[in-house]
C-alpha positions as CSV (number, residue, x, y, z in Angstrom):
1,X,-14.3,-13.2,13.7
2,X,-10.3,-13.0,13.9
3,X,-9.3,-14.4,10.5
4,X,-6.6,-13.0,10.0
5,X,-4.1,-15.9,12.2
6,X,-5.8,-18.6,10.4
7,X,-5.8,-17.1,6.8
8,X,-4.6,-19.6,3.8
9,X,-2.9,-18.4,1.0
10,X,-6.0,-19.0,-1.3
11,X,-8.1,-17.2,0.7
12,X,-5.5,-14.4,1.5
13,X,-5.1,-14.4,-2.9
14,X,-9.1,-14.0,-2.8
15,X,-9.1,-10.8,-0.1
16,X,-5.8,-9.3,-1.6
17,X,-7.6,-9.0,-5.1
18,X,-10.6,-7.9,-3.9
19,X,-9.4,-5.4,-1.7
20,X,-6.7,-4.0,-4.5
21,X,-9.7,-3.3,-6.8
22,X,-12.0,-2.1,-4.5
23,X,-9.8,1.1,-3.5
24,X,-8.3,1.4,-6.4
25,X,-11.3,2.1,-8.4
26,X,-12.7,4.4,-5.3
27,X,-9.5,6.6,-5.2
28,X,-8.0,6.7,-8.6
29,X,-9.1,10.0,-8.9
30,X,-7.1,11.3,-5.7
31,X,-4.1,9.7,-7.3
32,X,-4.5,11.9,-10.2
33,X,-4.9,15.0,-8.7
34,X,-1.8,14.4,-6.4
35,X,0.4,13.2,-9.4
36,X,-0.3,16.1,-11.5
37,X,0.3,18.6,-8.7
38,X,3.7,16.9,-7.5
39,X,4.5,17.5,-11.5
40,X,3.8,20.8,-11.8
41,X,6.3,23.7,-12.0
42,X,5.7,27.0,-11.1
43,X,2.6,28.6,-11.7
44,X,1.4,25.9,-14.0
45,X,-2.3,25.2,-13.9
46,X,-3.6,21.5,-13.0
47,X,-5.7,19.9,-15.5
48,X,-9.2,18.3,-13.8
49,X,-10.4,16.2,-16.9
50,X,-9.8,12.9,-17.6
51,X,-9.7,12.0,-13.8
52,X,-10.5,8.2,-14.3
53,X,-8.6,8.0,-18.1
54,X,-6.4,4.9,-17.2
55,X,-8.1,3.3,-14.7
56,X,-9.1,0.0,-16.3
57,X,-5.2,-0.5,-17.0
58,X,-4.3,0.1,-13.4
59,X,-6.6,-2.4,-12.3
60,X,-5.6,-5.1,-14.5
61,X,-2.1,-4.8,-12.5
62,X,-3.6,-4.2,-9.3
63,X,-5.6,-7.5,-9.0
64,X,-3.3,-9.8,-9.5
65,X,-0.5,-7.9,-7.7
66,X,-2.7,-7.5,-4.5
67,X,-4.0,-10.9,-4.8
68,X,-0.5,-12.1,-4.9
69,X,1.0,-9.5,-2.1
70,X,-1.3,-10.9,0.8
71,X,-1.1,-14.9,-0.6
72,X,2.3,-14.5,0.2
73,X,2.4,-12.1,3.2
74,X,-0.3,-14.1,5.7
75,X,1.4,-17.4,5.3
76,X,5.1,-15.7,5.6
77,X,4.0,-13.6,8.6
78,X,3.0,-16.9,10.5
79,X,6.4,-18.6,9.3
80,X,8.0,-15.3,10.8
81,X,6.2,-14.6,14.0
82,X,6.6,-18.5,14.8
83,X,10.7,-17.9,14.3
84,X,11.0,-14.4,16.3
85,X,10.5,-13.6,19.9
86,X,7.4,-11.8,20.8
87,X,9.2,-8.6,21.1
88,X,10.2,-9.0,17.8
89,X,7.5,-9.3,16.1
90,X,7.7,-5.7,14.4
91,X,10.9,-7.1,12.6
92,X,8.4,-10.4,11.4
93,X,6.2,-8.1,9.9
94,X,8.3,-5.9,8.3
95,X,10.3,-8.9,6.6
96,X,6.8,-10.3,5.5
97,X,5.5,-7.0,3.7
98,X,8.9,-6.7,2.0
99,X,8.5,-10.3,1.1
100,X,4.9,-10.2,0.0
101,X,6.3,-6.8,-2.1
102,X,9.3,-8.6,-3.6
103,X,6.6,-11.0,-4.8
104,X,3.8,-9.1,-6.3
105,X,6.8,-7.2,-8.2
106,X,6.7,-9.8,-10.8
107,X,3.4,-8.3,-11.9
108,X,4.4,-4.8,-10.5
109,X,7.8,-4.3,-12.3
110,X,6.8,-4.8,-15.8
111,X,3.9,-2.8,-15.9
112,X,5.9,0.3,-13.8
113,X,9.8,-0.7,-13.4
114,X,12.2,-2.3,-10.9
115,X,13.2,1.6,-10.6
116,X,9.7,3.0,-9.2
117,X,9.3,-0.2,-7.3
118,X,12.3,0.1,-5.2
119,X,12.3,3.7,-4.6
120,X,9.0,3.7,-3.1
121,X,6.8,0.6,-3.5
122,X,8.7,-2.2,-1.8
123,X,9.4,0.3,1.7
124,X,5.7,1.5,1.4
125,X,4.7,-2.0,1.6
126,X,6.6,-3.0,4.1
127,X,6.3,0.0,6.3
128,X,2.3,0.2,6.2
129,X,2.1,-3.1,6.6
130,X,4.3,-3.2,10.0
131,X,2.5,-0.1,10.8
132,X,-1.0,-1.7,10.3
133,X,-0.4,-4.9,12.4
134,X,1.6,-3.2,15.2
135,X,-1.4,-1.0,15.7
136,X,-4.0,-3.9,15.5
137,X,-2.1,-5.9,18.4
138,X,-1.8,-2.7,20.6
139,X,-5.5,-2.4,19.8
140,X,-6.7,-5.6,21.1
141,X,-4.2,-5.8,23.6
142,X,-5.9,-2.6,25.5
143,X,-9.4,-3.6,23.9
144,X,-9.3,-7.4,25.4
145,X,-11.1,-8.7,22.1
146,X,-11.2,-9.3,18.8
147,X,-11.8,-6.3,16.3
148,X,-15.0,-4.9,14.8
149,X,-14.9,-3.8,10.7
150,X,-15.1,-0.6,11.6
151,X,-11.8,-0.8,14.2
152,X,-10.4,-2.8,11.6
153,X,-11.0,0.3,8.4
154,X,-9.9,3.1,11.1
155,X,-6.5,1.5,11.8
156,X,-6.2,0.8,8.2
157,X,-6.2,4.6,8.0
158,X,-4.3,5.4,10.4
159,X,-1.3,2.9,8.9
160,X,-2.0,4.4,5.2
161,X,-1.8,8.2,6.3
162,X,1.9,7.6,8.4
163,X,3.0,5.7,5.5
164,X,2.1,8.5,3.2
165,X,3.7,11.2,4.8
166,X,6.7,9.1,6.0
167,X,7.5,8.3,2.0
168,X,6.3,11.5,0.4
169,X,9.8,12.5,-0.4
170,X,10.2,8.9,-1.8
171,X,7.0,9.0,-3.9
172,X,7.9,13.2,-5.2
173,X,11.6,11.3,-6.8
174,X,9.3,8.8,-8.3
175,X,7.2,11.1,-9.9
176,X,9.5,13.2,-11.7
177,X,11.9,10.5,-12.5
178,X,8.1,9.7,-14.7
179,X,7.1,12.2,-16.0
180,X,10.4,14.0,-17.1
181,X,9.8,11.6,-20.2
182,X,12.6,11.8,-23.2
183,X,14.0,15.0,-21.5
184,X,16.2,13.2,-19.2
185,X,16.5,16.1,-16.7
186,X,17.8,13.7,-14.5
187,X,20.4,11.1,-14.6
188,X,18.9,8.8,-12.0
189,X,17.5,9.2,-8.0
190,X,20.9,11.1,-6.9
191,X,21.2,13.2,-9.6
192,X,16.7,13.6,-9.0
193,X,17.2,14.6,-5.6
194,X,20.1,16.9,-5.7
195,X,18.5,18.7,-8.5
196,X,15.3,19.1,-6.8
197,X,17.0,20.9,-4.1
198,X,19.1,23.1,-5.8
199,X,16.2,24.6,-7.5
200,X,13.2,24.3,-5.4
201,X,14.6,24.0,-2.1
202,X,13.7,21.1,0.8
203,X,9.8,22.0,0.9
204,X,9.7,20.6,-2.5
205,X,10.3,16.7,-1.4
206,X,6.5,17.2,0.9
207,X,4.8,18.3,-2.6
208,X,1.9,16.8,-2.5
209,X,1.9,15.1,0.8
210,X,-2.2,16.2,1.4
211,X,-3.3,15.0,-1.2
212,X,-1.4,11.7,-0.3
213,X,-2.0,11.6,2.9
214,X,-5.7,11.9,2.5
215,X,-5.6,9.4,-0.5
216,X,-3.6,7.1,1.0
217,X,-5.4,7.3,4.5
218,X,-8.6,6.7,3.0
219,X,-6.7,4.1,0.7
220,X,-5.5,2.1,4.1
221,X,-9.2,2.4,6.0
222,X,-10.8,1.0,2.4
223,X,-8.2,-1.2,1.6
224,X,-7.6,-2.5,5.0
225,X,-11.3,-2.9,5.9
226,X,-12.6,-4.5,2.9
227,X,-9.4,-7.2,3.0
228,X,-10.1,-8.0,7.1
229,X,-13.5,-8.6,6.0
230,X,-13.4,-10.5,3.3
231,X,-11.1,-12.8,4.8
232,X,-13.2,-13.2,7.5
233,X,-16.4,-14.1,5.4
234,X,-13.9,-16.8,3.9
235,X,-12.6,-18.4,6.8
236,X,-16.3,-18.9,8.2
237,X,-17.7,-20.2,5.4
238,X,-14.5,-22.4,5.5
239,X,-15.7,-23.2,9.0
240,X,-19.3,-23.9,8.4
241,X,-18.0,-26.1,5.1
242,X,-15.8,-28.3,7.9
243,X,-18.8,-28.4,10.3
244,X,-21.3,-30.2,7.5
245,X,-18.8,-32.5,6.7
């Protein structure tokens, strides 16, 4: 059932919570490992304990801030794609992930920084997001119908893993801006970057970018696929509700 041009922002609050803790929970892990090798110097060794320590926190911020992201995003994308040309409609969704970003930063920023959000968060969003619904129309363009779950997780993936390795070098300057704690190696994102490749050379902005590619890939086809059908199991039992009455 297409759900996705008729979703409300209740039940798009519903599917963007679900679908935040869902993937979050089933790739925290991943994250882990990819933030501690992005950290490393050297020939340091990468610590494999404690892969979940944290996890219950994250989520706390993730379900509200993904409930909030697509109860704003679905109803702006209609406003937007009823105001742009057809041929524009890249542009609609790209304004309506940055939009649906810009609000799920008020649970975001506190919890990580308007610093980390900007750098990487708010362009991830609206990037996958644009990414994710440019493939889905090309899809059912050449495909003449709506799209299965399975279509549906497989895009996702495809959206996460560009988006991952397209903002690697984005995510590596987050990082260390983290984790170089009281030290303060670095004066800010310039002074981050130009540091980086003095010393480590260009390679060192893709550190990582397997690990997030894969996480994030998997990420978009979980994420993706559990929020499609979830809103879909909302909107028909919306349906059937309207046909009893």
């Amino acid at each position: 059932m297409a759900a996705s041009a008729t979703t409300t922002s209740v039940e798009g609050v519903i599917a963007g919570g679900a679908a935040g803790v869902v993937v979050e929970t089933a790739l925290y892990p991943i994250d882990t490992i990819k933030t501690r090798l992005q950290a490393a110097k050297g020939g340091s060794k990468i610590q494999w304990k404690g892969l979940y320590a944290g996890l219950g926190g994250n989520i706390a911020g993730v379900l509200p801030a993904s409930a909030i992201f697509i109860g704003v995003y679905e109803p702006t994308k209609r406003k937007l794609l009823e105001m742009f040309p057809e041929n524009l409609s890249a542009v609609a969704h790209l304004t309506a992930g940055a939009i649906g970003g810009a609000a799920s930063s008020l649970i975001r920023v506190p919890t990580e920084g308007y610093g980390s959000f900007l750098l990487r968060d708010l362009p991830f969003d609206a990037i996958q997001f644009c990414i994710y619904e440019q493939l889905r129309i090309g899809y059912k363009l050449a495909a003449k119908r709506d799209l299965k779950d399975g279509e549906n997780a497989l895009i996702g993936a495809f959206a996460g893993a560009i988006t991952g390795a397209i903002t690697t070098p984005l995510d590596v300057l987050k990082t260390r801006l983290m984790v170089q704690g009281q030290a303060n190696q670095y004066r800010g994102i310039i002074s981050c970057a130009q540091t980086i490749l003095r010393e480590e050379g260009a390679g060192a902005f893709l550190k990582g970018i397997e690990p997030r590619v894969l996480w994030i890939g998997i990420g978009g086809s979980i994420f993706f696929g559990v929020l499609e059908k979830t809103k879909s199991i909302l909107a028909e039992r919306n349906s059937r509700k309207v046909r009893i009455l």
